[in-house]
C-alpha positions in Angstrom: 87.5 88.6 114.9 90.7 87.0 113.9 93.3 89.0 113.0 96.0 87.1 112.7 93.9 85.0 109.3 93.1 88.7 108.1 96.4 89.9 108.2 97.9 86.3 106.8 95.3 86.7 104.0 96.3 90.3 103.6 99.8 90.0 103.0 100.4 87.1 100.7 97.8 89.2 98.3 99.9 91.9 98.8 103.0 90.1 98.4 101.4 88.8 94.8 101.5 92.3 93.8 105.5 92.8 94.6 105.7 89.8 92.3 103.5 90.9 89.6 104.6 94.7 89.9 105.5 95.8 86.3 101.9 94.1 85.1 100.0 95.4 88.5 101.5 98.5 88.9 104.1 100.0 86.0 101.3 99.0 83.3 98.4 100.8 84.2 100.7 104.1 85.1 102.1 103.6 81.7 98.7 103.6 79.4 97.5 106.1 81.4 100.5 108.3 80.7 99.7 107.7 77.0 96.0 109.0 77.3 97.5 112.0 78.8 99.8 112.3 75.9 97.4 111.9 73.2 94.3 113.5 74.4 95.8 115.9 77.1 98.9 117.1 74.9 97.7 116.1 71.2 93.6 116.5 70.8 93.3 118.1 74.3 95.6 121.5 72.8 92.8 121.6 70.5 89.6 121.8 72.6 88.3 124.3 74.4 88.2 124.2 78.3 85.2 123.0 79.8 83.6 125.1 82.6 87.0 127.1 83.1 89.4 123.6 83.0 91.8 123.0 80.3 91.0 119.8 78.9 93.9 117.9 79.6 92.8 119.0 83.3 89.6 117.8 82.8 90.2 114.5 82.0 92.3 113.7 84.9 89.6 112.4 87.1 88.0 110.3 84.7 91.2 108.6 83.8 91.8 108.0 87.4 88.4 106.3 87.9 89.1 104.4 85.0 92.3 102.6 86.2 90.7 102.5 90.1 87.6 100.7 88.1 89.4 98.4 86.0 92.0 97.4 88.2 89.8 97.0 91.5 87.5 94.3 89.4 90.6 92.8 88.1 92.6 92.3 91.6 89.5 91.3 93.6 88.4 88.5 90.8 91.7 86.9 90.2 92.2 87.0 93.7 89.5 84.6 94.7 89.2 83.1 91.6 93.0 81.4 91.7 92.5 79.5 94.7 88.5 78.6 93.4 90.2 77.1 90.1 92.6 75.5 92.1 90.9 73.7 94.8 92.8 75.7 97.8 89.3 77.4 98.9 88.0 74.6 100.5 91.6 74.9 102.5 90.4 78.2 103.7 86.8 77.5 104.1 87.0 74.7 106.1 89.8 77.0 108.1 88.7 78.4 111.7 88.3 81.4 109.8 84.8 83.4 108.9 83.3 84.7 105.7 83.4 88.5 107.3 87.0 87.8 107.7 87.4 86.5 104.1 86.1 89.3 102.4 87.9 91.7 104.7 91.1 90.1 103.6 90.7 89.7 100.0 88.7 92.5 99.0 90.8 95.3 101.4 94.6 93.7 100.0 92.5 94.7 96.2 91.0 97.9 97.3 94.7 99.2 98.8 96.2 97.9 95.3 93.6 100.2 93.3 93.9 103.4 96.0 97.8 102.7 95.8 97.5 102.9 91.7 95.2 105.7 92.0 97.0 108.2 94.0 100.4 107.1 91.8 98.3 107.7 88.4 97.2 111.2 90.3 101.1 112.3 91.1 102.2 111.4 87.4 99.1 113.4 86.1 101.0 116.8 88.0 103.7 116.0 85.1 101.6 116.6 82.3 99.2 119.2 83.3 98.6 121.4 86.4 95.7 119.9 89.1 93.4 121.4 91.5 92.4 119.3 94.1 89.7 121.9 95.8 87.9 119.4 98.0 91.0 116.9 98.6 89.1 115.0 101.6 86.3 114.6 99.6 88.6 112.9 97.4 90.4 110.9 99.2 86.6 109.7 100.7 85.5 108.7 96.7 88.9 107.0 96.0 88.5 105.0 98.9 84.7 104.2 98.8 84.5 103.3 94.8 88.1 101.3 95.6 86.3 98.9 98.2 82.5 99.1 96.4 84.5 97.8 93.0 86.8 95.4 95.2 83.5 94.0 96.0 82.3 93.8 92.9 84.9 91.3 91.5 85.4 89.2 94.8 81.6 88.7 93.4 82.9 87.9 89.9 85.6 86.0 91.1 83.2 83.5 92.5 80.4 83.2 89.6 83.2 82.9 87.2 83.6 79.1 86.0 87.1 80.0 83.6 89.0 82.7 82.9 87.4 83.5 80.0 84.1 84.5 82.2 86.5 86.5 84.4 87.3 88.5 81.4 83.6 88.8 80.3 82.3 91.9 82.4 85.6 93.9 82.6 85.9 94.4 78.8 82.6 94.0 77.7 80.3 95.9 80.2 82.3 97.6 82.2 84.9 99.3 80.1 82.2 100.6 77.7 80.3 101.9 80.5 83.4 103.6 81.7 84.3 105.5 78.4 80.2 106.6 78.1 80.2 107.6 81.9 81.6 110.9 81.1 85.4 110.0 81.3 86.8 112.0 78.5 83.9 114.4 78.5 80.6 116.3 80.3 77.6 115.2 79.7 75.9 118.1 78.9 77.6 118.2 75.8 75.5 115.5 74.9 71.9 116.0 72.9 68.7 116.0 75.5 68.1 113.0 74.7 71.1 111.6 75.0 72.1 112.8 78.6 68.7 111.3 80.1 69.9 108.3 78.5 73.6 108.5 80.0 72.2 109.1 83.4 71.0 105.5 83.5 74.6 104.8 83.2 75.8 104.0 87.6 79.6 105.1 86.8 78.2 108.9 85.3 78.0 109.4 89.4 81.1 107.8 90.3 83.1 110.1 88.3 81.2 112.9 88.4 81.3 113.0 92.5 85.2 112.4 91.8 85.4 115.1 89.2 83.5 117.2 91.7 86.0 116.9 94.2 88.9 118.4 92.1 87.4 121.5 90.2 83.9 121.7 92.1 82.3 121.0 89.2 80.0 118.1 88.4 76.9 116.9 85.9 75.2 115.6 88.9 74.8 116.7 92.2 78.0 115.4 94.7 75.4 114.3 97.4 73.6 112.0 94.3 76.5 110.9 93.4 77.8 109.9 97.1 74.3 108.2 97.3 74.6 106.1 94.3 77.9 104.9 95.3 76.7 103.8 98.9 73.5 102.1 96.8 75.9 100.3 95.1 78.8 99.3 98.0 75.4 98.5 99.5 74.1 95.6 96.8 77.4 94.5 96.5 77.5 93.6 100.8 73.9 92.1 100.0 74.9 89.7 97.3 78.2 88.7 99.1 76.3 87.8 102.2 73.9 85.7 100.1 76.7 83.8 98.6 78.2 82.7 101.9 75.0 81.9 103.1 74.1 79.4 100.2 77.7 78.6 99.3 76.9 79.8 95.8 79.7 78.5 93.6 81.8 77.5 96.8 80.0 74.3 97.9 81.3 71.7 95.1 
């Protein structure tokens, strides 16, 4: 294993986020800070607790996944993307370096960006409404897991993209939706019958529901399902990235 590529690799991604800080870091913070404001403090005054938590409490979880979703997909896609659109991959792939060590590089500099945002968005959430973190290892273990799983995800992205406006394409048109109907601002049992069975064919319902879990002990699925569907899912992700390597998918002009 080389080290010395995966820590070179490491740190210049890193170092792009001390460049880009007020859009990688101060942004996300900042719109999540609203959401608290208007649906914590403004409609959230007006609901009803859900099983014993205040609604602004409630939300905290979901709002947490959805920066640590959005921003993991975003860091790890641009990331490989950049030097794909600009011709420096071959650079690198035709470097004494392996594909293990690529991915290790790129998609752990993304995941400790999102895991970084996501305990800073958790900290600022104490300022607005109390928080419970009941099972706090159990959190940390989610964070960390749907951080790298998502990493993955858009290092995969990153590759099939031919622009920037593909890179955009899944972010805001499948995975954001999915994000506000996985249960973010609300339990699913709310929902009609029909409606739930439905939402359970939705993969980020587990993601936040095992995160959820973690904070207040409760969930609309089990924590062990939910810890299962994430491993499914970090799973694919390893299966599709080793596939691409091994054809040179996208990489091999």
């Amino acid at each position: 294993m080389n080290f010395h590529a995966i820590r070179a690799i490491y740190v210049f991604e890193m170092a792009r986020t001390g460049r880009t800080i007020l859009q990688s870091i101060v942004t996300p913070v900042i719109s999540t800070s609203l959401y608290f404001v208007v649906f914590g403090a403004a409609i959230g005054s007006r609901i009803t607790g859900i099983d014993g938590v205040s609604y602004g409490a409630f939300i905290v979880p979901g709002l947490i996944m959805l920066s640590l979703l959005t921003q993991s997909v975003s860091n790890a896609s641009f990331g490989i993307f950049f030097p794909k659109f600009t011709g420096t991959i071959y650079e690198l792939l035709s470097a004494p370096v392996s594909y293990i060590e690529i991915v290790i590089s790129y998609v752990g500099a993304a995941a400790t960006k999102s895991v970084i945002l996501g305990l800073l968005i958790l900290a600022t959430s104490g300022l607005f409404v109390p928080i419970e973190v009941a099972h706090p290892l159990w959190m940390l273990l989610f964070l960390v897991l749907t951080a790298f799983t998502f990493s993955l995800f858009g290092f995969i992205l990153g590759i099939w993209a031919k622009g920037f406006e593909k890179l955009q394409l899944v972010p805001f048109l499948i995975m954001t939706p999915l994000i506000f109907l996985g249960g973010s601002f609300y339990s699913i049992e709310m929902l009609p019958p029909f409606w739930q069975t439905v939402t359970l064919f939705n993969p980020i319902v587990y993601l936040i529901s095992g995160f959820r879990w973690s904070f207040y002990g409760i969930a609309d699925v089990s924590v062990g399902v939910s810890l299962s569907m994430t491993i499914l899912f970090l799973t694919l992700c390893l299966a599709a990235v080793w596939w691409i390597f091994k054809t040179g998918y996208r990489l091999k002009a």
